[in-house]
C-alpha positions as CSV (number, residue, x, y, z in Angstrom):
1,X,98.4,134.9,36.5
2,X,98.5,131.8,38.6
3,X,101.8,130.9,37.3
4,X,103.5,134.0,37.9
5,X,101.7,134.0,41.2
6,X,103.3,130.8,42.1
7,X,106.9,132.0,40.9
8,X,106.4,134.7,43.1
9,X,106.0,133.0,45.9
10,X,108.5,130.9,44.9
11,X,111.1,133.1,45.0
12,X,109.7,134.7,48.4
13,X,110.2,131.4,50.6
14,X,112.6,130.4,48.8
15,X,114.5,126.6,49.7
16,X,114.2,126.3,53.2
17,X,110.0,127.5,53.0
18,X,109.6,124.7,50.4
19,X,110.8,121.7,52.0
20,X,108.0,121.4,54.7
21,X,105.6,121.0,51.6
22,X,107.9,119.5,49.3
23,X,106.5,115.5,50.5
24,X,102.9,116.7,49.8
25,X,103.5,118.7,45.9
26,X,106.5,116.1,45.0
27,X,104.9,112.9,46.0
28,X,101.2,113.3,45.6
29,X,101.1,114.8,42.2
30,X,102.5,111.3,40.4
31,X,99.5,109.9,41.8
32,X,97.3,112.5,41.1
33,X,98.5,112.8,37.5
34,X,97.8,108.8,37.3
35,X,94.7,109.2,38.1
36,X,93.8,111.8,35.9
37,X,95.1,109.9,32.8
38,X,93.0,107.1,33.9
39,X,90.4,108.5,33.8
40,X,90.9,110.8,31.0
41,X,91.6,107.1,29.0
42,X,88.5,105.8,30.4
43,X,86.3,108.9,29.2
44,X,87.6,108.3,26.0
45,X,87.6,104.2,26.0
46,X,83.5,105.2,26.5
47,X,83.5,107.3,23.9
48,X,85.1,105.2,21.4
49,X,81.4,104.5,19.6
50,X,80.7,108.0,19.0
51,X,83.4,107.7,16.5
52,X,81.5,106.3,14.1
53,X,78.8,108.7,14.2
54,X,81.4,111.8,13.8
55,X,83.1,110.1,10.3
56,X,86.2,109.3,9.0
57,X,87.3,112.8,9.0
58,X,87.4,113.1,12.7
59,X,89.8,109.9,12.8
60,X,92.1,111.6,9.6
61,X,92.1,115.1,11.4
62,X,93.5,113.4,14.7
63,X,96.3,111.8,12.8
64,X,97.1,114.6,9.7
65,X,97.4,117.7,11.8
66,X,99.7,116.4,14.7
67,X,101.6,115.2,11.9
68,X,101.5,118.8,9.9
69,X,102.3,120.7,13.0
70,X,105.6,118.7,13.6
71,X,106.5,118.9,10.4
72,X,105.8,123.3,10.7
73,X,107.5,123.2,13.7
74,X,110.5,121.5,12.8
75,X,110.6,123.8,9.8
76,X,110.2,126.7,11.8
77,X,113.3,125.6,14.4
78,X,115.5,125.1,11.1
79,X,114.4,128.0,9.8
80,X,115.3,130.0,13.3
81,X,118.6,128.5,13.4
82,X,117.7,126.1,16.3
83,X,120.4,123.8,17.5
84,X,119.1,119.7,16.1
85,X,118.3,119.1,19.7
86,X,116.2,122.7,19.7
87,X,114.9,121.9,16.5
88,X,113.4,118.7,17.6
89,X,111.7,120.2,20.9
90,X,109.7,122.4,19.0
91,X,108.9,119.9,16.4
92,X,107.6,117.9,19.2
93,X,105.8,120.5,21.3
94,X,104.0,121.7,18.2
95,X,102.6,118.0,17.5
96,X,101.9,117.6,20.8
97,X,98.8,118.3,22.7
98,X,98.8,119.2,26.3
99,X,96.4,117.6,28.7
100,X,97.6,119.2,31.9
């Protein structure tokens, strides 16, 4: 809903409404996304020693199915009759996880 709110609006004000915001969306949100994966990196980097309690299956699972769901993905895009280059985009977006 937010996202279809915000192409709404979008839409409404249009180029000349965006550029009086367009210093505070554009240039803050590299730093803002910085420090999000910092800290997302240092969560984990905590973390790290609860791996041993959860097993080697936690550490397989985190490298198998990224690997399975590219490999379903590209299957999939080949299968559709993707281009190579649209083939490969959903390979990667289906062994990729989104953190945003």
């Amino acid at each position: 809903m937010l996202l279809v709110g915000g192409l709404i609006i979008g839409t409404a004000v249009g180029t000349e409404g965006w550029k009086p915001v367009q210093p505070v969306f554009e240039g803050m949100f590299k730093g803002i996304l910085a420090l999000f994966l910092l800290e997302m990196g240092l969560t984990a980097g905590a973390r790290l020693q609860d791996l041993r309690s959860s097993g080697l299956f936690l550490a397989a699972f985190g490298i198998a199915v990224p690997i399975l769901h590219g490999l379903l993905g590209a299957w999939l895009g080949s299968l559709s009759g993707l281009s190579v280059g649209g083939t490969t985009m959903l390979a990667t977006m289906a062994a990729s996880a989104s953190y945003i």
